[in-house]
PDB file with one MODEL, atoms N, CA, C and O in Angstrom:
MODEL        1
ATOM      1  N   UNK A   1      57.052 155.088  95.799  1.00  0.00           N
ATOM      2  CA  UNK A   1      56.599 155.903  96.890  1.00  0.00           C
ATOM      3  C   UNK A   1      57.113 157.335  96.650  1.00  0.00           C
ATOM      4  O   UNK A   1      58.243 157.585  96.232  1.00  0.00           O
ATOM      5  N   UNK A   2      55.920 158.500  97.037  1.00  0.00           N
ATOM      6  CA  UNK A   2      56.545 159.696  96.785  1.00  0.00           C
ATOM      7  C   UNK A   2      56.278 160.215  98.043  1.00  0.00           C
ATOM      8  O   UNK A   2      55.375 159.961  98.841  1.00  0.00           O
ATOM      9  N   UNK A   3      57.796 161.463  98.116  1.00  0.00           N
ATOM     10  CA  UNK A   3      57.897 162.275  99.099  1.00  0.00           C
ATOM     11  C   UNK A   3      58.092 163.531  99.049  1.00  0.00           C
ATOM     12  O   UNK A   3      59.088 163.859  98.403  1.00  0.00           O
ATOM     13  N   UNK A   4      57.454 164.398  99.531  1.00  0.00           N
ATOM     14  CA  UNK A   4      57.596 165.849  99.244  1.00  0.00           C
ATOM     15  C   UNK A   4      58.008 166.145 100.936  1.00  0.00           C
ATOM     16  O   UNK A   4      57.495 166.022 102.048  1.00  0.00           O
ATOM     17  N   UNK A   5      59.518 166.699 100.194  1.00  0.00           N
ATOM     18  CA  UNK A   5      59.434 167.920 101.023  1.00  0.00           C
ATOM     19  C   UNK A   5      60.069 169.080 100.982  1.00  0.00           C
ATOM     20  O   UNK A   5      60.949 169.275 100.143  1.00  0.00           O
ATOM     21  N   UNK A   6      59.746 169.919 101.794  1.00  0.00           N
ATOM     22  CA  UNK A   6      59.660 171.115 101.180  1.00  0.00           C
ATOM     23  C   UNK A   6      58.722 171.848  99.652  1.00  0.00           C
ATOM     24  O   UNK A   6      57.501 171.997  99.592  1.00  0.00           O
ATOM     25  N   UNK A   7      59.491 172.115  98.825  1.00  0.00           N
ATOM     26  CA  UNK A   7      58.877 172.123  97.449  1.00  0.00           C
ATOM     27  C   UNK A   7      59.147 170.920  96.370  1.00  0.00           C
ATOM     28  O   UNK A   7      58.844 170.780  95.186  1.00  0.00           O
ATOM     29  N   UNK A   8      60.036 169.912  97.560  1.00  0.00           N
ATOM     30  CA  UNK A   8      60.913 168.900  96.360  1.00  0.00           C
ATOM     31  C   UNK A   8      59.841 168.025  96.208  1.00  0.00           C
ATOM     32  O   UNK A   8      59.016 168.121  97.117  1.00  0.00           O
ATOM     33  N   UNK A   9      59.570 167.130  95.273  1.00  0.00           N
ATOM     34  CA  UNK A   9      59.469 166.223  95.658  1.00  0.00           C
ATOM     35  C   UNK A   9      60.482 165.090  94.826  1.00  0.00           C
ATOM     36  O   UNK A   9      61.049 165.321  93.759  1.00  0.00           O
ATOM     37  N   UNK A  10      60.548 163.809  95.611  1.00  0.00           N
ATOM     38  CA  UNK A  10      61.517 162.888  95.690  1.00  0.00           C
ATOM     39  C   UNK A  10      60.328 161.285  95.674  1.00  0.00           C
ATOM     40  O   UNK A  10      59.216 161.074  96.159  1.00  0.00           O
ATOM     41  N   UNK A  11      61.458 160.302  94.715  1.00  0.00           N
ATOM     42  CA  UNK A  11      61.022 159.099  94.416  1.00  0.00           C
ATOM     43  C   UNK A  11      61.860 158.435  94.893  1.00  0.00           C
ATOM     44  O   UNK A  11      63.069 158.459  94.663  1.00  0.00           O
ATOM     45  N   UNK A  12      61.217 157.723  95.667  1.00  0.00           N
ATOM     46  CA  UNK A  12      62.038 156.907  96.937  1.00  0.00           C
ATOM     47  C   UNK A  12      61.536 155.072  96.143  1.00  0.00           C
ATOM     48  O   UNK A  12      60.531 154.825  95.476  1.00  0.00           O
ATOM     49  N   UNK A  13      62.240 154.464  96.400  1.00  0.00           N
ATOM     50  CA  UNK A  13      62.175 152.760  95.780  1.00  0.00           C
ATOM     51  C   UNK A  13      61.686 152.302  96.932  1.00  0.00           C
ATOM     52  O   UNK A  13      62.278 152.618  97.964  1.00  0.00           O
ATOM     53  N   UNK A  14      60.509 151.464  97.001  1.00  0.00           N
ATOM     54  CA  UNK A  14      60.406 150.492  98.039  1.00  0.00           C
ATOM     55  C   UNK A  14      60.818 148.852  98.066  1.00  0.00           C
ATOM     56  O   UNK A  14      60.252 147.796  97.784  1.00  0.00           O
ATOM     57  N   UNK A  15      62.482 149.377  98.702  1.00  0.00           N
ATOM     58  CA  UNK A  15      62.999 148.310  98.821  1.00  0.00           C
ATOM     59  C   UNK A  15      63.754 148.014 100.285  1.00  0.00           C
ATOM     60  O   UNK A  15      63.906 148.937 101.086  1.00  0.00           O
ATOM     61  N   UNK A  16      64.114 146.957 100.509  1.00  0.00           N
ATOM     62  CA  UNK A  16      64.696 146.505 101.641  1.00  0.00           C
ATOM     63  C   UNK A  16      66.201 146.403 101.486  1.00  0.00           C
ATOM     64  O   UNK A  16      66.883 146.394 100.462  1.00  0.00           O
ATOM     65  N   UNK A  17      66.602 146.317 102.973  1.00  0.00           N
ATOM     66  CA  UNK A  17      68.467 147.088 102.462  1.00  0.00           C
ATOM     67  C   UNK A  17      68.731 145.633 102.500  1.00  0.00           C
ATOM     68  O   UNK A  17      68.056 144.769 103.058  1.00  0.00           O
ATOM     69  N   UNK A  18      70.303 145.441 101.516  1.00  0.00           N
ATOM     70  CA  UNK A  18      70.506 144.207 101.148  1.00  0.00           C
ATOM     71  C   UNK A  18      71.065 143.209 102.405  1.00  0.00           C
ATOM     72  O   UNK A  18      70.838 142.011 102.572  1.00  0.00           O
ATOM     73  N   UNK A  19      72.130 144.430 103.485  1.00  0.00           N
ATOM     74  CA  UNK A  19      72.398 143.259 104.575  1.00  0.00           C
ATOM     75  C   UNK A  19      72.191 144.750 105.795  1.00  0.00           C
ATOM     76  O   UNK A  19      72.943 145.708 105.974  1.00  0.00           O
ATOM     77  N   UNK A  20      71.126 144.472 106.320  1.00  0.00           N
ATOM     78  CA  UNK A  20      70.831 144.887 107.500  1.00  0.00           C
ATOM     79  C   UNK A  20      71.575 144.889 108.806  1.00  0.00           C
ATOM     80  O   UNK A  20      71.606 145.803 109.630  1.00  0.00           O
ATOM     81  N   UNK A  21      72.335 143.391 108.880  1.00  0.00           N
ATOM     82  CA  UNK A  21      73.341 143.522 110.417  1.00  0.00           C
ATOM     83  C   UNK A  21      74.213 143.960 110.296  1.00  0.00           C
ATOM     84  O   UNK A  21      74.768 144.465 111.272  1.00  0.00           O
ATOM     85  N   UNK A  22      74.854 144.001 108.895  1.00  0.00           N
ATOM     86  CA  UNK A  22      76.485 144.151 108.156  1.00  0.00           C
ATOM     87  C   UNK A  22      77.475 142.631 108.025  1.00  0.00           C
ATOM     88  O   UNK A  22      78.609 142.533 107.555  1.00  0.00           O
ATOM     89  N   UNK A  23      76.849 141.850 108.447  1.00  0.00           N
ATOM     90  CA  UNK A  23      77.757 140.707 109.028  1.00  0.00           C
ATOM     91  C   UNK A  23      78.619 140.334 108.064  1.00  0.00           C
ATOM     92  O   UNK A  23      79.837 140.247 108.219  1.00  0.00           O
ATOM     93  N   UNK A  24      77.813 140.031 106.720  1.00  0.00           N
ATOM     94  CA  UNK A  24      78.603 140.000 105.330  1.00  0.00           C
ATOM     95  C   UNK A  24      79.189 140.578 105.017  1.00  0.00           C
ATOM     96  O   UNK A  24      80.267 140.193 104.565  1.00  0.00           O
ATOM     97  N   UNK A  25      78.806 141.989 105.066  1.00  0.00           N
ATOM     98  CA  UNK A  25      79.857 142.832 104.571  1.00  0.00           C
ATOM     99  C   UNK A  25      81.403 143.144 105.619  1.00  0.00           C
ATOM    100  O   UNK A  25      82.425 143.665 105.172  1.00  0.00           O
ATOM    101  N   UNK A  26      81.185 142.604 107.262  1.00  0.00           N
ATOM    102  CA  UNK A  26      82.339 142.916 107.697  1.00  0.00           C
ATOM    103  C   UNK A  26      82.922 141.758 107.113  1.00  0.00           C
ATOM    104  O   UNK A  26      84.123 141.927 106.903  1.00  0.00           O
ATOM    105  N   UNK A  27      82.425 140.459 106.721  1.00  0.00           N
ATOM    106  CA  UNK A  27      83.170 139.136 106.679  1.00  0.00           C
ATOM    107  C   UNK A  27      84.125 139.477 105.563  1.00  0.00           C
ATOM    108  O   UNK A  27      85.341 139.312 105.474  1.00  0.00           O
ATOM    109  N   UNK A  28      83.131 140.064 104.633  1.00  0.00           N
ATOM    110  CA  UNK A  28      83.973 139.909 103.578  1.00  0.00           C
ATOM    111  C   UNK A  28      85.519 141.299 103.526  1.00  0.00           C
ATOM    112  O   UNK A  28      86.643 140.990 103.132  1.00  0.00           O
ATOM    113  N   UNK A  29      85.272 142.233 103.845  1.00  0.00           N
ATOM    114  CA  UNK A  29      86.217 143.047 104.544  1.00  0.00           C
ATOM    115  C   UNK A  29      87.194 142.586 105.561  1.00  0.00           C
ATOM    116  O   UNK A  29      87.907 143.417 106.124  1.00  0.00           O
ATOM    117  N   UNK A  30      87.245 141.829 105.726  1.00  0.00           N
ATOM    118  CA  UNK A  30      87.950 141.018 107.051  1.00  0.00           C
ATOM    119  C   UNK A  30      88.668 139.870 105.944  1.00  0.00           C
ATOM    120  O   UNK A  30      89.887 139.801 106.107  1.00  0.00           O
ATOM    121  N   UNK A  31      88.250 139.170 105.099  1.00  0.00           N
ATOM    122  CA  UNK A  31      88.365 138.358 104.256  1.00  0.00           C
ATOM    123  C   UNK A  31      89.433 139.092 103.472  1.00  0.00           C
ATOM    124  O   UNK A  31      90.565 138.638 103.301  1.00  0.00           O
ATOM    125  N   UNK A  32      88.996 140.277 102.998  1.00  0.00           N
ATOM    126  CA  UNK A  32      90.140 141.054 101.904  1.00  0.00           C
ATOM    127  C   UNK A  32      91.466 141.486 102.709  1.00  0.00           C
ATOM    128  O   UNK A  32      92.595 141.261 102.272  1.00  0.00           O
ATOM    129  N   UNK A  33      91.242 142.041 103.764  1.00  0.00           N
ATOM    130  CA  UNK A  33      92.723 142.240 104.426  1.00  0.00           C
ATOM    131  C   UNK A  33      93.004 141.753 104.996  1.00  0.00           C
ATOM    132  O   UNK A  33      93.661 142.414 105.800  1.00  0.00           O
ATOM    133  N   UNK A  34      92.931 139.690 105.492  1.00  0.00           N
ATOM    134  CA  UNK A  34      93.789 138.782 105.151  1.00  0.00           C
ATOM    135  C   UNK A  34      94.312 138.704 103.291  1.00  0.00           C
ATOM    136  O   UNK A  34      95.472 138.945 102.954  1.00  0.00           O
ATOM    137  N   UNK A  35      93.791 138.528 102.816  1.00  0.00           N
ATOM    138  CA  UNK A  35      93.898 138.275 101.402  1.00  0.00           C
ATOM    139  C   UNK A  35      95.268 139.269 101.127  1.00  0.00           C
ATOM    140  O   UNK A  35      96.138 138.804 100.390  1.00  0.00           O
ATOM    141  N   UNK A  36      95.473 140.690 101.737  1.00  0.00           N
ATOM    142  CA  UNK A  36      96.121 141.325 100.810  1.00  0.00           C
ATOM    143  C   UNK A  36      97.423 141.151 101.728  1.00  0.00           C
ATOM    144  O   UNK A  36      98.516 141.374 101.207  1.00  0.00           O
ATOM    145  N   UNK A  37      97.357 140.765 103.067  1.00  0.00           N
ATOM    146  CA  UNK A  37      98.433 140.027 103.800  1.00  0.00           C
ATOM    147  C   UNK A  37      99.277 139.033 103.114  1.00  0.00           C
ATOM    148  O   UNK A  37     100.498 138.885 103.062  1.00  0.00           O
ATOM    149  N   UNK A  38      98.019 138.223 102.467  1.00  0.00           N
ATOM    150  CA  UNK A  38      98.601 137.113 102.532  1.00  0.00           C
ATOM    151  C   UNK A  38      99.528 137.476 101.214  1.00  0.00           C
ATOM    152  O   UNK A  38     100.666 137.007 101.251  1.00  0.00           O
ATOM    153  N   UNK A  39      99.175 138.248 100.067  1.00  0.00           N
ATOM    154  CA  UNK A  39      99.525 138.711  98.855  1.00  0.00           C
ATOM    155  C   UNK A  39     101.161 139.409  99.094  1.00  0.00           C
ATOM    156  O   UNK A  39     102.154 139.192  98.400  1.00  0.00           O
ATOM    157  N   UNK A  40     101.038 140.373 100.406  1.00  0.00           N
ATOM    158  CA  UNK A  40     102.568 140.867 100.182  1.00  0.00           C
ATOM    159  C   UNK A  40     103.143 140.259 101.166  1.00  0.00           C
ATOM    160  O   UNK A  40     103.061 141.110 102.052  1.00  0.00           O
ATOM    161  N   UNK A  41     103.689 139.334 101.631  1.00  0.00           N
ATOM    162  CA  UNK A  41     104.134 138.944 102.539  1.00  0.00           C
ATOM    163  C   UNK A  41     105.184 138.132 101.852  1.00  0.00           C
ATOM    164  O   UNK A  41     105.927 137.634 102.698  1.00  0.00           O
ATOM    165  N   UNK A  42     105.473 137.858 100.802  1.00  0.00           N
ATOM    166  CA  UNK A  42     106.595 137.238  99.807  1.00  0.00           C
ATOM    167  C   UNK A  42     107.266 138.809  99.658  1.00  0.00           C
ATOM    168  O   UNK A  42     108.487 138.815  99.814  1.00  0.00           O
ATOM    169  N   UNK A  43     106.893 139.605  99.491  1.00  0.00           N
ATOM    170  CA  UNK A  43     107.710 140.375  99.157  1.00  0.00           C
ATOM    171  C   UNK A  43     107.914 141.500 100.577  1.00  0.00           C
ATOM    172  O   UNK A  43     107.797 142.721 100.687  1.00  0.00           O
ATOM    173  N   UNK A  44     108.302 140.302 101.625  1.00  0.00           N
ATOM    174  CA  UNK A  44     108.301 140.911 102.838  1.00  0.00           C
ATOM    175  C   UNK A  44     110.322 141.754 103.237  1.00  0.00           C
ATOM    176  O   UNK A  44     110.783 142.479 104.119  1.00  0.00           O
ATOM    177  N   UNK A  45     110.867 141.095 102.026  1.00  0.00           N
ATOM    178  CA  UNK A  45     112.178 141.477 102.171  1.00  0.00           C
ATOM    179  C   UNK A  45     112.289 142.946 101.291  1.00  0.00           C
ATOM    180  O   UNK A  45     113.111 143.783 101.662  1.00  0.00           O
ATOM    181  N   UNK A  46     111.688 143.127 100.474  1.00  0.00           N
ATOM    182  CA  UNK A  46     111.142 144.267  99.680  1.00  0.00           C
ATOM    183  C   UNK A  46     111.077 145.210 100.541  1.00  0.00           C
ATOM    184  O   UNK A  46     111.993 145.980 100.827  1.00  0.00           O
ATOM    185  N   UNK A  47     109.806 145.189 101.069  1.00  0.00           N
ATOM    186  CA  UNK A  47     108.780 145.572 102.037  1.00  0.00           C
ATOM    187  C   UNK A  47     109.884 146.480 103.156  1.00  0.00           C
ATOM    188  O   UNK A  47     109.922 147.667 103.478  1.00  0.00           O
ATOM    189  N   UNK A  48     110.651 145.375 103.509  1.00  0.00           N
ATOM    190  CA  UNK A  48     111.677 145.602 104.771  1.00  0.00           C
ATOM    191  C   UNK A  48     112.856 146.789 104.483  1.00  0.00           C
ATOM    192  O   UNK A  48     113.311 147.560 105.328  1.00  0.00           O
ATOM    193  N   UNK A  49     113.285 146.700 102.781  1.00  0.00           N
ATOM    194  CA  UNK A  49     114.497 147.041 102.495  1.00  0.00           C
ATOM    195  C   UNK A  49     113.975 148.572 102.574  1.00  0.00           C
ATOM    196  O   UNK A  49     114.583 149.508 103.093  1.00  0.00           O
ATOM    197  N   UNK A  50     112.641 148.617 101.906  1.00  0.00           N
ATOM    198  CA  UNK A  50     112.183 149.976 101.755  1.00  0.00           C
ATOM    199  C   UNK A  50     111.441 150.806 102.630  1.00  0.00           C
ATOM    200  O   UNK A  50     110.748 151.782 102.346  1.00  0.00           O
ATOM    201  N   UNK A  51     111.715 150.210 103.907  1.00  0.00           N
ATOM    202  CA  UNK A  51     110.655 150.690 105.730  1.00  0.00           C
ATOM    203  C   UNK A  51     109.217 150.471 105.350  1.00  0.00           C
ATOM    204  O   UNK A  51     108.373 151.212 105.855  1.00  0.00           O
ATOM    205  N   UNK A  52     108.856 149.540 104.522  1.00  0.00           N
ATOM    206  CA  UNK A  52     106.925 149.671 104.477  1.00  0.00           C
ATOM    207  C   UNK A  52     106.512 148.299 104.698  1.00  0.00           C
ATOM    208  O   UNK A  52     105.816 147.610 103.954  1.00  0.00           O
ATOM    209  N   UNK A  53     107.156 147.910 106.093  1.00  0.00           N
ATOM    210  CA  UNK A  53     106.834 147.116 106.902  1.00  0.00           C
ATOM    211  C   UNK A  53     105.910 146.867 107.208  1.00  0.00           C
ATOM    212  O   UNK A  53     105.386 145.754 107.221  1.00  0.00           O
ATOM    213  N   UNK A  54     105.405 148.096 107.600  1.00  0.00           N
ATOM    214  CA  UNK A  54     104.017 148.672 108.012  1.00  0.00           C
ATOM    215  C   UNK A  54     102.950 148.263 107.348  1.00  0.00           C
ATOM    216  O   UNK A  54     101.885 147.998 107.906  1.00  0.00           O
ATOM    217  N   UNK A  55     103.252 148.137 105.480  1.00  0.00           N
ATOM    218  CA  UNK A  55     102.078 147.782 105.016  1.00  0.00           C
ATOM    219  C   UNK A  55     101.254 146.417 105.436  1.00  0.00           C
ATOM    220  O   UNK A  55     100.058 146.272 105.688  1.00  0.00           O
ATOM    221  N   UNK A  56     102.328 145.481 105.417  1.00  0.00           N
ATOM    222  CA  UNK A  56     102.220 144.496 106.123  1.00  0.00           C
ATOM    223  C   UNK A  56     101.264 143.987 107.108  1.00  0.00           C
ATOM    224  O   UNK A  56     100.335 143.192 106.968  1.00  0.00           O
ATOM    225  N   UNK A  57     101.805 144.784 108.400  1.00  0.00           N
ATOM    226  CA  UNK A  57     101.179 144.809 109.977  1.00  0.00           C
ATOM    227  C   UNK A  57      99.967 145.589 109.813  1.00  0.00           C
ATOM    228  O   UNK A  57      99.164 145.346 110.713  1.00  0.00           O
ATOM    229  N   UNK A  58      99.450 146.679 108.738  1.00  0.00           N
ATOM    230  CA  UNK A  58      98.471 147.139 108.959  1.00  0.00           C
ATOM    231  C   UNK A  58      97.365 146.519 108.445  1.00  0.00           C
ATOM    232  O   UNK A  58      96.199 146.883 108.599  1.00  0.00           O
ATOM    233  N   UNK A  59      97.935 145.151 107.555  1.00  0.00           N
ATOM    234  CA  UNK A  59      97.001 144.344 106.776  1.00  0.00           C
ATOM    235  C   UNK A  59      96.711 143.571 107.981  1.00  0.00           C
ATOM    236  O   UNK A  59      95.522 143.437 108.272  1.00  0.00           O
ATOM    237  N   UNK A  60      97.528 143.082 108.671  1.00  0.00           N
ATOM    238  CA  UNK A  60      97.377 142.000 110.009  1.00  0.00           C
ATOM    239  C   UNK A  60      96.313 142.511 110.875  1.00  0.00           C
ATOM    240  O   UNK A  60      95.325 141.815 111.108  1.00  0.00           O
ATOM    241  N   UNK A  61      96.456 143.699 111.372  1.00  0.00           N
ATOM    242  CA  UNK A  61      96.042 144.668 112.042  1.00  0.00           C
ATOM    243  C   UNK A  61      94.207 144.718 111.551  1.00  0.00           C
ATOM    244  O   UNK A  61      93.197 144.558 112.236  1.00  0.00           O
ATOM    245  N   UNK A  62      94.341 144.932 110.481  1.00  0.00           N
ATOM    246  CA  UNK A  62      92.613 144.749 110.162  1.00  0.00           C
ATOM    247  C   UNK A  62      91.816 143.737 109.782  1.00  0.00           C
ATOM    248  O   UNK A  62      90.596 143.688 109.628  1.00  0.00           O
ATOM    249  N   UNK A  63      92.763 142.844 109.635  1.00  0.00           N
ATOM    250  CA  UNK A  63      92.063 141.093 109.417  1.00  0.00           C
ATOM    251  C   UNK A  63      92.106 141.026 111.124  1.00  0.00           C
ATOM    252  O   UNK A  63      91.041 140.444 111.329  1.00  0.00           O
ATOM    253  N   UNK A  64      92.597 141.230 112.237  1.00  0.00           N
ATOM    254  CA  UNK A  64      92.224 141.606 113.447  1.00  0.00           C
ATOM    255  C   UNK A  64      91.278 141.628 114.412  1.00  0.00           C
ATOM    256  O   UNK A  64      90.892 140.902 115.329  1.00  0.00           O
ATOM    257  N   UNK A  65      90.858 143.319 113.642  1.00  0.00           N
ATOM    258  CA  UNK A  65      90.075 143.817 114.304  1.00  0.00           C
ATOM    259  C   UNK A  65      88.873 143.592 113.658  1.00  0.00           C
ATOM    260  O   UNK A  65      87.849 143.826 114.300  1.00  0.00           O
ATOM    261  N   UNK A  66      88.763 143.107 112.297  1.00  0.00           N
ATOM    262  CA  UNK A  66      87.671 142.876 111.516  1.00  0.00           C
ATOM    263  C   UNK A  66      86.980 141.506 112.400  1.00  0.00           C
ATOM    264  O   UNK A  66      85.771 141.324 112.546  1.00  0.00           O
ATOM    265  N   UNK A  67      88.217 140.506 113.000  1.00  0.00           N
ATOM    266  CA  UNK A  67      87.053 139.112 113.335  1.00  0.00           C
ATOM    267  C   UNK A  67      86.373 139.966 114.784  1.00  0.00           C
ATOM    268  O   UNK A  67      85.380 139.322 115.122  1.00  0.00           O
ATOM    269  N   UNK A  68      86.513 140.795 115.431  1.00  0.00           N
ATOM    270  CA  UNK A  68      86.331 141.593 116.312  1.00  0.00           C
ATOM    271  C   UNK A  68      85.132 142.077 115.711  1.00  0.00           C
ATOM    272  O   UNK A  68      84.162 141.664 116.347  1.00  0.00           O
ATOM    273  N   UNK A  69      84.782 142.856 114.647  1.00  0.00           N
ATOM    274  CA  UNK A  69      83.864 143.387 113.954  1.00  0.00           C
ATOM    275  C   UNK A  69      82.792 142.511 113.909  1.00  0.00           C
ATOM    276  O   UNK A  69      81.723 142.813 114.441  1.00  0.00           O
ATOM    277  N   UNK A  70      82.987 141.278 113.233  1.00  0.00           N
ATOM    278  CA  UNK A  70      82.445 139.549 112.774  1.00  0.00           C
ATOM    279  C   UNK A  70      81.746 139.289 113.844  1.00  0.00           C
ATOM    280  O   UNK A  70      80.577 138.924 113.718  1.00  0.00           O
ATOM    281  N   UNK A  71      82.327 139.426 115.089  1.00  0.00           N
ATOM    282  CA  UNK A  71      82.119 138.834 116.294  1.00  0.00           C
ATOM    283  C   UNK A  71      80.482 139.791 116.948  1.00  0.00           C
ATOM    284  O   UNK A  71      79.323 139.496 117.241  1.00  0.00           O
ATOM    285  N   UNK A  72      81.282 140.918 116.906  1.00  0.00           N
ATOM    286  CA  UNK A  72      79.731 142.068 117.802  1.00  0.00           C
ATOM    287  C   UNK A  72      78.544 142.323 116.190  1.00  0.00           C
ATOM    288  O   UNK A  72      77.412 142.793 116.311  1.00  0.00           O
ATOM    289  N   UNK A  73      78.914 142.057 115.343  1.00  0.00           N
ATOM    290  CA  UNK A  73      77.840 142.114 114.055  1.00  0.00           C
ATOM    291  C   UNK A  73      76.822 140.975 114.478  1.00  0.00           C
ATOM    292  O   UNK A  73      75.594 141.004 114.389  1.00  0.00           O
ATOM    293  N   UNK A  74      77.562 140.059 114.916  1.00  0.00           N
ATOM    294  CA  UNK A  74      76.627 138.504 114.907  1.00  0.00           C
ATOM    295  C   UNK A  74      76.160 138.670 116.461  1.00  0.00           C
ATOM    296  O   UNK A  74      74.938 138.529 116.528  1.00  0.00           O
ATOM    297  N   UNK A  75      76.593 138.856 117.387  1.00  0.00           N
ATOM    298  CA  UNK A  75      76.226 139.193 118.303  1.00  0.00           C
ATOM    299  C   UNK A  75      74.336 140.515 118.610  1.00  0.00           C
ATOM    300  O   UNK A  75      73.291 140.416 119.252  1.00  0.00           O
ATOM    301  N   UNK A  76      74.915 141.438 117.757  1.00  0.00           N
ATOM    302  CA  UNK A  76      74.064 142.336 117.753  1.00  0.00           C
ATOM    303  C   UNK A  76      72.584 141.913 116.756  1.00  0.00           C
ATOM    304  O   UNK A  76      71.441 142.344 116.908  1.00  0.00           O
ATOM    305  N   UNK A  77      73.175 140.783 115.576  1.00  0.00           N
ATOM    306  CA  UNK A  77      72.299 140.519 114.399  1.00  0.00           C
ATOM    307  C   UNK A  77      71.418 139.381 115.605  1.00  0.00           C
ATOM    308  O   UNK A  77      70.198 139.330 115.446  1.00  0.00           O
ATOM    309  N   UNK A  78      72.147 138.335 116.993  1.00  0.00           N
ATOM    310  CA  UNK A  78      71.052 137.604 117.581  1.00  0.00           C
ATOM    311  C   UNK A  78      70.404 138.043 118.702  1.00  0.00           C
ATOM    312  O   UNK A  78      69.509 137.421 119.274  1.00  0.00           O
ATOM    313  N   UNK A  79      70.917 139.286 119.078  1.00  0.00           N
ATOM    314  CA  UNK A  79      70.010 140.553 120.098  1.00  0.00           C
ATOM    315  C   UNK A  79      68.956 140.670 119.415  1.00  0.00           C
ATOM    316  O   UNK A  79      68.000 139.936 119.666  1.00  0.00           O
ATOM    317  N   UNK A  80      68.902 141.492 118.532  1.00  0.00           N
ATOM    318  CA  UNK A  80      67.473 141.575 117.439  1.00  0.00           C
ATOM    319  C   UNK A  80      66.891 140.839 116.876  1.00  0.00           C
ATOM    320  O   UNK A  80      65.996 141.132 116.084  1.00  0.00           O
ATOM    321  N   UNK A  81      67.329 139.513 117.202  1.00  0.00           N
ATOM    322  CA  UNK A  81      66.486 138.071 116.900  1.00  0.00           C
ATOM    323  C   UNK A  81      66.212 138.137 115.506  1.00  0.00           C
ATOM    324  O   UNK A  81      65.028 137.834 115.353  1.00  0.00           O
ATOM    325  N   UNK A  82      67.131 138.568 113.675  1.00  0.00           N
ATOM    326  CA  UNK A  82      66.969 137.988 112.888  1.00  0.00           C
ATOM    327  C   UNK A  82      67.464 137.278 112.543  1.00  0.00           C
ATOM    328  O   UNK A  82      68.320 136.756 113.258  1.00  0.00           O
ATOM    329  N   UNK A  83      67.238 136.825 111.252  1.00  0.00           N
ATOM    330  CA  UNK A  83      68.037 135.517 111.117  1.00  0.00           C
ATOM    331  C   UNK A  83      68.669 135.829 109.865  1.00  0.00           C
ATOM    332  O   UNK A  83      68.459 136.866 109.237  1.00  0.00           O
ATOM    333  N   UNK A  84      69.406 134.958 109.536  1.00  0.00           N
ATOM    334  CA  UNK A  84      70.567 135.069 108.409  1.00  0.00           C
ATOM    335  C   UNK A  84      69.743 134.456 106.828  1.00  0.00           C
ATOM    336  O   UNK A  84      69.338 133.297 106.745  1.00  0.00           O
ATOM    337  N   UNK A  85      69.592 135.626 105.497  1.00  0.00           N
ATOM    338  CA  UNK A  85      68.924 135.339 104.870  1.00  0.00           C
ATOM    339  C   UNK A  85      69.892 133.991 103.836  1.00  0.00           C
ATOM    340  O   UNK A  85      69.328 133.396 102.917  1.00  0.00           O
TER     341      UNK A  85
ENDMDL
END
């Protein structure tokens, strides 16, 4: 498909976007920061000795808010009545 505009013109692909609700992509984002929780949390005395505690809780913190994410993605993906490819 071509598009002009202005003096440009531009070649656009006719394709469809790969995840439309996001649902996958929050899952799997939600998936990785448990994962990297779960990764430093042995070296939580480390972590402690050197104040980056934090790294920790901020991994907790977005495996969190991500099932939060999970939750209104799927919500919003059965408002618009599609379905999961």
């Amino acid at each position: 498909m071509v598009h002009e505009i202005g003096k440009r013109t531009y070649l656009v692909a006719d394709v469809d976007p790969l995840d439309v609700d996001g649902v996958r992509t929050i899952e799997i984002g939600t998936a990785l920061w448990l994962v990297a929780f779960l990764l430093l949390l042995p070296f939580y005395g480390r972590l402690e000795e050197t104040g980056r505690t934090w790294w920790l809780w901020t991994c907790m913190a977005g495996f969190g808010l991500g099932l939060f994410g999970v939750e209104i993605c799927r919500t919003r993906r059965k408002r618009r009545g599609t379905r999961r490819r």
